[in-house]
C-alpha positions as CSV (number, residue, x, y, z in Angstrom):
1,X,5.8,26.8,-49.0
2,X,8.0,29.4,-48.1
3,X,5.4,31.5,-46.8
4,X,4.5,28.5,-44.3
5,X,8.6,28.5,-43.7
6,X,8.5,32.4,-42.8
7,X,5.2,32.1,-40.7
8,X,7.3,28.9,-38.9
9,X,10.2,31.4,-38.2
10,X,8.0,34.3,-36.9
11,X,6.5,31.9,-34.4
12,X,9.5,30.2,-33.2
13,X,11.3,33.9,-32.7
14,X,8.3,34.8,-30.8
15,X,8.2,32.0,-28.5
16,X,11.5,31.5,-28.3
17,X,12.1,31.7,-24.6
18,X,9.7,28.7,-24.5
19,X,11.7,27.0,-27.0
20,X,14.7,27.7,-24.4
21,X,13.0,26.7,-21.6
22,X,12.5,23.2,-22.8
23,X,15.7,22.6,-24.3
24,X,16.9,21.2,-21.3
25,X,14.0,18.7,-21.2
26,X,14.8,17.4,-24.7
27,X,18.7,17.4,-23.5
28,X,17.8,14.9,-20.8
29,X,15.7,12.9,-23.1
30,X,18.0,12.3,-25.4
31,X,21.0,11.7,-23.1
32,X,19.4,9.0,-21.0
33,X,16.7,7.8,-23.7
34,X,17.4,7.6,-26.9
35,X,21.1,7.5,-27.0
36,X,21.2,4.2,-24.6
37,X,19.3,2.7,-27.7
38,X,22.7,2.1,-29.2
39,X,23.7,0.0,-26.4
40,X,20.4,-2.6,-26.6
41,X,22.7,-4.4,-29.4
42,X,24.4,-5.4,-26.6
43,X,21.8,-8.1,-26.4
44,X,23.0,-9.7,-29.8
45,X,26.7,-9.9,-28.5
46,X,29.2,-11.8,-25.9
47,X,30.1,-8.6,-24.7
48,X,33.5,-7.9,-23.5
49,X,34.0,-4.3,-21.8
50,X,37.8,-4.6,-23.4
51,X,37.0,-5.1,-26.6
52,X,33.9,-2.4,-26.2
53,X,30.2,-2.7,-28.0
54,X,31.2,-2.4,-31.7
55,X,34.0,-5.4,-31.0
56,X,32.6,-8.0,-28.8
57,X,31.2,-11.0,-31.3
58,X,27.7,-11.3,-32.8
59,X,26.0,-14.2,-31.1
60,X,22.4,-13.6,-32.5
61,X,19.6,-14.7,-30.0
62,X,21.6,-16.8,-27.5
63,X,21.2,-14.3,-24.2
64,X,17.5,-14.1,-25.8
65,X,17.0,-17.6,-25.9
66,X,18.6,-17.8,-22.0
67,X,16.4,-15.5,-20.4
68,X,12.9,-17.4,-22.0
69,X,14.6,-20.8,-20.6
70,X,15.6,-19.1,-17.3
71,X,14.0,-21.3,-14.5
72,X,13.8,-18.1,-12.0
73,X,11.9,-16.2,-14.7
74,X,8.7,-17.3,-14.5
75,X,8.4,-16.1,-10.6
76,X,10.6,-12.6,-11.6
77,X,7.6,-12.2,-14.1
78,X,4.7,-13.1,-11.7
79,X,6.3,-10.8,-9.2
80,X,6.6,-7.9,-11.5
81,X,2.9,-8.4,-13.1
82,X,1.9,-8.7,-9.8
83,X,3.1,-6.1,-8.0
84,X,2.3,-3.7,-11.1
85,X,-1.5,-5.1,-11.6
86,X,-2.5,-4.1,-8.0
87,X,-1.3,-0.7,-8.5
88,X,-2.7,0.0,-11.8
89,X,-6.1,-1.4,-10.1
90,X,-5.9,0.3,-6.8
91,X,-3.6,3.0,-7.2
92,X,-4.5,4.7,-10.5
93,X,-7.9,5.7,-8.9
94,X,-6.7,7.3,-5.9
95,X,-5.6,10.8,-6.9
96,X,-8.9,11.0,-9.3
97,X,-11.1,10.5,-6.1
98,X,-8.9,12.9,-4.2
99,X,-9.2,15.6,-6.6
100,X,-12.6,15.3,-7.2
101,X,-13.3,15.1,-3.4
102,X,-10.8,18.6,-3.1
103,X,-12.6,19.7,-5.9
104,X,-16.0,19.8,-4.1
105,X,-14.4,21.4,-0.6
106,X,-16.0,25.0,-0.3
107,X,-13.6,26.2,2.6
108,X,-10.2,27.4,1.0
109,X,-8.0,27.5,4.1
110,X,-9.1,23.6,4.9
111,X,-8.7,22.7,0.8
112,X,-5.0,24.3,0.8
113,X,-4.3,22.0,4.7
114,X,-5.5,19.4,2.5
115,X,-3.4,19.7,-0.3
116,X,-0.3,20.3,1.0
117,X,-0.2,17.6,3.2
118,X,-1.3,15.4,0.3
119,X,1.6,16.7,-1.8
120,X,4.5,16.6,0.8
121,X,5.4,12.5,0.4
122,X,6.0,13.4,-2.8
123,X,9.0,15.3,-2.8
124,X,10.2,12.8,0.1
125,X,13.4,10.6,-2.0
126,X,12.5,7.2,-1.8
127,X,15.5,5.7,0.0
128,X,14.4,8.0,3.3
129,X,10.4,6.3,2.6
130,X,12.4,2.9,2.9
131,X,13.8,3.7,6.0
132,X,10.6,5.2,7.3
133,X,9.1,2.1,6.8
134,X,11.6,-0.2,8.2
135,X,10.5,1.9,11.6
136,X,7.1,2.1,11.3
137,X,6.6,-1.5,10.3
138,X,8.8,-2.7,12.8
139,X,7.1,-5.9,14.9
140,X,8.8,-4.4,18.2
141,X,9.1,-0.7,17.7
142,X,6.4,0.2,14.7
143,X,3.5,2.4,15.2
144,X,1.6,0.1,12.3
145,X,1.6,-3.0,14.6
146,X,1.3,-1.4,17.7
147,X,-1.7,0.1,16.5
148,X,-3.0,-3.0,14.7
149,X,-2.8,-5.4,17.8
150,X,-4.3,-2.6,20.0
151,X,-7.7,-2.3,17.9
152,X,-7.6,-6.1,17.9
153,X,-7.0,-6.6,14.0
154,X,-4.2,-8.9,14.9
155,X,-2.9,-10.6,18.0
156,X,0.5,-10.2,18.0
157,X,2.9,-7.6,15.8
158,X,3.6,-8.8,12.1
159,X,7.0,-9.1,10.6
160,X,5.5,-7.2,7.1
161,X,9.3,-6.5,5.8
162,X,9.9,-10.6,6.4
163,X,6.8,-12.0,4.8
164,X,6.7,-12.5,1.1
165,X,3.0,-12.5,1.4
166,X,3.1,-9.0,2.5
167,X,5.4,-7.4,0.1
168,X,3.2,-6.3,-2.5
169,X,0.6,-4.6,-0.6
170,X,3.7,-3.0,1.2
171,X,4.2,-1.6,-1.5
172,X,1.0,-0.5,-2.4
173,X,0.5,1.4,0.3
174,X,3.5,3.5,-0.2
175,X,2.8,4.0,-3.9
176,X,-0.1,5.2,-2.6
177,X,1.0,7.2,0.0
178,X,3.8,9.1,-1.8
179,X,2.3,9.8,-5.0
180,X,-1.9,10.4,-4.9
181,X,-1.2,14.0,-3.8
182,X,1.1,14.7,-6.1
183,X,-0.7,13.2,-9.1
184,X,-4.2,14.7,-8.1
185,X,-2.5,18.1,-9.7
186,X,-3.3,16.9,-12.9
187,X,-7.0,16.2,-12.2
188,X,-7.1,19.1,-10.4
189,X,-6.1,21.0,-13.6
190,X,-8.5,19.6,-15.7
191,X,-11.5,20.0,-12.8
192,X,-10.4,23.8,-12.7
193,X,-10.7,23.9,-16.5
194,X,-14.6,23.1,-16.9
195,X,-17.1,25.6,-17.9
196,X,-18.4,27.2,-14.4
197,X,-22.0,28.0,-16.0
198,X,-22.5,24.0,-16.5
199,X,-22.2,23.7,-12.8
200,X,-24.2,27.1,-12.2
201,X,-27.4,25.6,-15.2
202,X,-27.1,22.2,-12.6
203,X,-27.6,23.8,-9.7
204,X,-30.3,25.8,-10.7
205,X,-31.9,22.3,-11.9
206,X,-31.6,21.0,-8.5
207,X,-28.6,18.3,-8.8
208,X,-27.1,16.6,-6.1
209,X,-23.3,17.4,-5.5
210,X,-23.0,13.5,-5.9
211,X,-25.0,13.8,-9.2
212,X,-22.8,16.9,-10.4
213,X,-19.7,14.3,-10.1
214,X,-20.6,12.0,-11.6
215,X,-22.6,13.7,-14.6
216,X,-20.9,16.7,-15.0
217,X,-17.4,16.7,-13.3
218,X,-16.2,13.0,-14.5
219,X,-17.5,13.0,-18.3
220,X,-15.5,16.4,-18.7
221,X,-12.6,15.3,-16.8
222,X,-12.7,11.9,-18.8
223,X,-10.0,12.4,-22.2
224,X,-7.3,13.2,-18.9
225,X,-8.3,10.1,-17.2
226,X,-7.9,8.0,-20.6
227,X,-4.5,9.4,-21.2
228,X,-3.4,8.2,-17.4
229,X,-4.6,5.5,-17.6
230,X,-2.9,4.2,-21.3
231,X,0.3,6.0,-19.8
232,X,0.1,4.0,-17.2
233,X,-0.5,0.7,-18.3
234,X,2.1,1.5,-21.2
235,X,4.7,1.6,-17.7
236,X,3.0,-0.8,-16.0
237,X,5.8,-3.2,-15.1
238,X,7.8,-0.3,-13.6
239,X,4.8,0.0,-11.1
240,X,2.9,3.3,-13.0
241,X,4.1,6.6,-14.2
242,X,5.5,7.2,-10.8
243,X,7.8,4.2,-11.6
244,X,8.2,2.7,-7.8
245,X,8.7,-0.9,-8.5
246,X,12.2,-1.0,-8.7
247,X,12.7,1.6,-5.9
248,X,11.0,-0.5,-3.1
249,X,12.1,-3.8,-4.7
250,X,15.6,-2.3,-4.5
251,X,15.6,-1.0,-1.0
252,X,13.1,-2.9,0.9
253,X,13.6,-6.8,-0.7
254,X,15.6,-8.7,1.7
255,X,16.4,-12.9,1.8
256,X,13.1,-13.3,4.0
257,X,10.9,-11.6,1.0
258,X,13.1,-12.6,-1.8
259,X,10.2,-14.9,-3.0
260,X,7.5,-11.7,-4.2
261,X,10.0,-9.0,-3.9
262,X,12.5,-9.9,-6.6
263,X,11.1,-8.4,-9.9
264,X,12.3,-7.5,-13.4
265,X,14.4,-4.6,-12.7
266,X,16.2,-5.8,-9.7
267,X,16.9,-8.9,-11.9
268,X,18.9,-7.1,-14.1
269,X,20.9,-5.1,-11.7
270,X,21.9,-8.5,-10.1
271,X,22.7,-9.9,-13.2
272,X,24.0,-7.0,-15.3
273,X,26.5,-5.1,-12.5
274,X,26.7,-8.2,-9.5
275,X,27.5,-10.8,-11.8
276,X,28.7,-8.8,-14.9
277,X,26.4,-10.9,-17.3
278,X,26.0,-7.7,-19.6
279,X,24.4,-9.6,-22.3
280,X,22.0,-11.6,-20.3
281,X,20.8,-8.6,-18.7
282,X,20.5,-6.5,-21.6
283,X,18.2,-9.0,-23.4
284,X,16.1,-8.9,-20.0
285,X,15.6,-4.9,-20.5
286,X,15.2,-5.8,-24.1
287,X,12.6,-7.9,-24.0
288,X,10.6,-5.4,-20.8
289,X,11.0,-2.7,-22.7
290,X,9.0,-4.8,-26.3
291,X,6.1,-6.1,-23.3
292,X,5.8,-1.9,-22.4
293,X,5.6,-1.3,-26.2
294,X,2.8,-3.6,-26.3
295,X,0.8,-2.6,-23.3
296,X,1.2,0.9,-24.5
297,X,-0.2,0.4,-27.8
298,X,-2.8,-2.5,-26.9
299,X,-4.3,0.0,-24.2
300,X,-4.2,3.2,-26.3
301,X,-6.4,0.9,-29.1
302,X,-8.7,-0.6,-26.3
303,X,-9.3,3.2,-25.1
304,X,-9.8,4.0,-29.1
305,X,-12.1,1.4,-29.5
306,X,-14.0,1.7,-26.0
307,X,-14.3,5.5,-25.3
308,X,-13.6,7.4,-28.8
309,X,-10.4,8.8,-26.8
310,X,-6.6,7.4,-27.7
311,X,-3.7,8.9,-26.2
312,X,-2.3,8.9,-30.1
């Protein structure tokens, strides 16, 4: 044991800048993840900001019992699942076909074009996407409609910011836009990370390029893609690991869209800071945050099951 102990301390003094360089990682963690914790008791109480968290009175399940008999639930919840199913579907694959399609680009000038185009949206904040697309989805003004009604796809300019209909694939297509660069660095990484020789023994063989994908390039890159994909149906209902839901929600929902743009998150904003119903709201992030614990572990025992690969 204390040999273990001494070989522990030799390892840690050598990698001790590492150890320093993540400090501030685990700072923020703990700061805005695990000490918030304290404050989901909050749920349990009337709370009154005089009287503080420990004072306010115990009220046991009441705000729970509120929020399951909540008549605008049921649509908050079909707008959330909604909005977060069509990105799990059609957003999750995106960057894995972009960095296999990169992968597979033998001219490094056009590759790098590529990729930093690709990445740029992602370091664009979300509130200046918003107001991007207020302009270019403007029925008068936007280069979407204009462009839409000249090719003949529609017959006059759509009001995509007004229709409920339209929301979700709204916001879709920005997910999409502003994060499949960005994300395609981890495939990347794991592409760069197979064996050349098994692509060198293939070619010899006489394999297609579309054969060494799918045979060669997917199976290897397959224990990252299962990890993605359970971390991203474990935060599914904030719209992915790039968390967007609440973002567009937030700054794109207006009265006209009100109907599929109002979702969890923005449900607990109104509630917890517009109306001060504390309590009420806290039992809403309550019981989102139990539905993500379930979706995490439910997906990381399908993928277990399924494919031999579990995130843990």
């Amino acid at each position: 044991m204390i040999t273990r102990l001494k070989s522990l301390g030799r390892q840690l003094a050598a990698e001790r800048y590492l150890h320093l360089m993540i400090l501030p990682v685990i700072a923020w963690l703990i700061i805005f993840h695990y000490i918030p914790i304290y404050g989901t008791q909050i749920a349990f109480k009337d709370y009154m900001f005089r009287k503080g968290i420990g004072g306010s009175p115990w009220v046991g399940l009441k705000h729970i019992q509120a929020v399951l008999t909540d008549p605008m639930m049921s649509q908050i919840i079909v707008n959330t699942l909604g909005t977060s199913l069509i990105k799990v579907v059609f957003s999750f694959p995106m960057p894995i076909l972009l960095a296999l399609a990169l992968s597979e680009v033998t001219y490094p000038r056009f590759k790098r074009t590529i990729q930093t185009i690709s990445y740029f949206p992602h370091f664009i904040s979300w509130t200046v996407v918003a107001l991007m697309a207020t302009v270019w989805l403007s029925p008068t003004t936007g280069f979407v409609n204009h462009f839409l009604v000249a090719i003949g796809a529609m017959d006059k300019p759509y009001l995509f910011l007004g229709e409920p209909e339209a929301f979700w694939w709204v916001s879709l297509g920005l997910d999409i836009w502003k994060s499949t660069g960005y994300m395609s660095i981890i495939y990347l990484s794991a592409i760069a990370g197979i064996n050349p020789e098994m692509y060198e023994a293939a070619t010899i063989d006489g394999i297609t390029r579309f054969q060494r994908i799918v045979y060669l390039t997917l199976p290897s890159i397959l224990p990252t893609i299962i990890i993605m994909a359970v971390m991203n149906i474990g935060n599914m209902l904030n719209g992915g690991l790039n968390g967007s839901n609440f973002q567009i929600s937030y700054l794109l929902g207006n009265t006209l869209n009100n109907p599929r743009s109002e979702i969890l998150d923005t449900y607990v904003l109104k509630m917890g800071v517009s109306l001060g119903r504390f309590s009420y709201a806290t039992a809403v992030g309550l019981l989102k945050g139990i539905v993500s614990m379930a979706l995490l572990l439910a997906a990381n025992y399908g993928s277990k099951k399924l494919t031999n690969e579990s995130f843990f």
